[in-house]
C-alpha positions as CSV (number, residue, x, y, z in Angstrom):
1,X,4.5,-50.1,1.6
2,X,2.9,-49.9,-2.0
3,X,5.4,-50.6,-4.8
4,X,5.4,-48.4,-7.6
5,X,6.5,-49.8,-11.4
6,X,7.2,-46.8,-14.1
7,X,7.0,-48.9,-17.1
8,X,8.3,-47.4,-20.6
9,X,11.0,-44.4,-19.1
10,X,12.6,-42.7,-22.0
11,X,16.1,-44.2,-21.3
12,X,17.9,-41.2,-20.9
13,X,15.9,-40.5,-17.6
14,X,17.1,-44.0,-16.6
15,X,20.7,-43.1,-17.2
16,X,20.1,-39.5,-15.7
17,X,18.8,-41.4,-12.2
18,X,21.5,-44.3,-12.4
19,X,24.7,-41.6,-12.5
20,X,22.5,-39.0,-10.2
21,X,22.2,-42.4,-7.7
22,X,25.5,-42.9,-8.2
23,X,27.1,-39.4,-7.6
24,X,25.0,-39.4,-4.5
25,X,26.1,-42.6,-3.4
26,X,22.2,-44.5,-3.6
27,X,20.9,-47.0,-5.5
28,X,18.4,-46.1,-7.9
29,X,15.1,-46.9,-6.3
30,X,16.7,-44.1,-3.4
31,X,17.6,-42.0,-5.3
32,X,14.3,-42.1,-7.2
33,X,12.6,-41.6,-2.9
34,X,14.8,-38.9,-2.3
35,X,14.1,-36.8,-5.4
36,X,10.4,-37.2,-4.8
37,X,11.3,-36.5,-1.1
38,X,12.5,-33.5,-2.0
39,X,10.0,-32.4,-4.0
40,X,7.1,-33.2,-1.8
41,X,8.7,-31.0,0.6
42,X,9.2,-27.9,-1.8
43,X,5.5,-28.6,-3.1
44,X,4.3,-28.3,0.6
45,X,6.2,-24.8,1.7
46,X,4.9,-23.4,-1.8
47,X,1.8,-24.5,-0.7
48,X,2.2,-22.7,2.7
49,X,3.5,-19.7,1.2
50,X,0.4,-19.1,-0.5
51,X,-1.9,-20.1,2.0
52,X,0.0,-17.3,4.1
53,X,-0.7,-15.0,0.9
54,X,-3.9,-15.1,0.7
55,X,-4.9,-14.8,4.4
56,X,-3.0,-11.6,4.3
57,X,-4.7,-10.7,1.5
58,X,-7.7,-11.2,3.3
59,X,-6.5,-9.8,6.1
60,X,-5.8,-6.1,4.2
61,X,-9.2,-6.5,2.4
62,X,-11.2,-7.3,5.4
63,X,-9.6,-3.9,7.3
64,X,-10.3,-2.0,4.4
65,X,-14.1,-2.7,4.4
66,X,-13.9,-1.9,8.1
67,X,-12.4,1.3,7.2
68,X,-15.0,2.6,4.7
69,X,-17.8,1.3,7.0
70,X,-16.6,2.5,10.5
71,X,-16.0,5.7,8.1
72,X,-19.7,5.8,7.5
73,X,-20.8,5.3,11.2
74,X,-17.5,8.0,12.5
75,X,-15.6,5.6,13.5
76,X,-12.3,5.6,13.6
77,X,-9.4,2.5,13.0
78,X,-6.2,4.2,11.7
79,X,-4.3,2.1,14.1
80,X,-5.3,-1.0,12.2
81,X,-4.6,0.8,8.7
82,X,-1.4,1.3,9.7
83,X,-0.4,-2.5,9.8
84,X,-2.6,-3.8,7.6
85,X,0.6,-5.3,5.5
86,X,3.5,-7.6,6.3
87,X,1.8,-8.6,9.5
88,X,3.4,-11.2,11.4
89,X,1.1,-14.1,13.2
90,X,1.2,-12.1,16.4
91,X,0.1,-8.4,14.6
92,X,-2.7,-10.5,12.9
93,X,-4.0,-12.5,16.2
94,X,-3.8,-8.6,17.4
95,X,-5.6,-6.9,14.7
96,X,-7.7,-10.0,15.1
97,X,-8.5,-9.0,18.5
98,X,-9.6,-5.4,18.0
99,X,-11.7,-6.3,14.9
100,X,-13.7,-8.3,17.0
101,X,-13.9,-5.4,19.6
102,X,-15.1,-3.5,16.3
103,X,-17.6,-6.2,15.0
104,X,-20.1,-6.0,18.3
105,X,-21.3,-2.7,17.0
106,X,-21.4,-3.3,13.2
107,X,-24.4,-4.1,11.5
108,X,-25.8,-4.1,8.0
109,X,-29.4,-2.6,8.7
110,X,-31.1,-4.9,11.0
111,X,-28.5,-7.7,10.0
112,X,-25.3,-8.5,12.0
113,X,-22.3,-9.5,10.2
114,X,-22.8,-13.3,10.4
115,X,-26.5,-13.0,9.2
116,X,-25.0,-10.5,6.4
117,X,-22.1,-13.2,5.7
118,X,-24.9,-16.4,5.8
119,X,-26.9,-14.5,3.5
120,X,-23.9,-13.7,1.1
121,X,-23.1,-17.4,0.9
């Protein structure tokens, strides 16, 4: 395990660790591992969180281009309008499922999806 030194602490954050230790019943240096623990740990469900955001948000923008296109060719997806928000895992790996039912029959012109998508990139 690496060592870490934190050289020139204001020493009121020493004091602040030393009685937190203390209260807690750890010596500093755990005290020090637990709060960065705990931390880490916080940082990584925020991190989650979002990334759950944002394929949601994906998710509901994704259906909503389906909509206006399957619109233009009379199609019809109301089904998947319906629960285009607060989708659990399961709803999405459903919705999932009937976009790519959808998706076989969408093109751009003479371009499918993918080569509409490459180009894009």
């Amino acid at each position: 395990m690496n060592p870490i030194i934190l050289d020139d602490l204001d020493p009121n954050i020493i004091e602040w660790l030393k009685s937190r230790a203390q209260k807690h019943g750890h010596s500093l240096q755990a005290e020090v591992k637990s709060i960065l623990q705990h931390l880490t740990v916080r940082k990584t469900e925020e991190v989650k969180l979002f990334a759950e955001d944002i394929i949601q948000c994906k998710a509901d923008l994704m259906l909503q281009q389906i909509q206006i296109h399957s619109q233009s060719i009379d199609k019809n997806t109301p089904e998947l309008m319906e629960t285009s928000t607060g989708n659990s895992q399961q709803e999405l790996l459903e919705i999932k499922a009937k976009l790519k039912e959808l998706q076989s029959g969408i093109s751009l012109g003479n371009l499918s999806i993918r080569e509409a998508r490459e180009l894009g990139r």
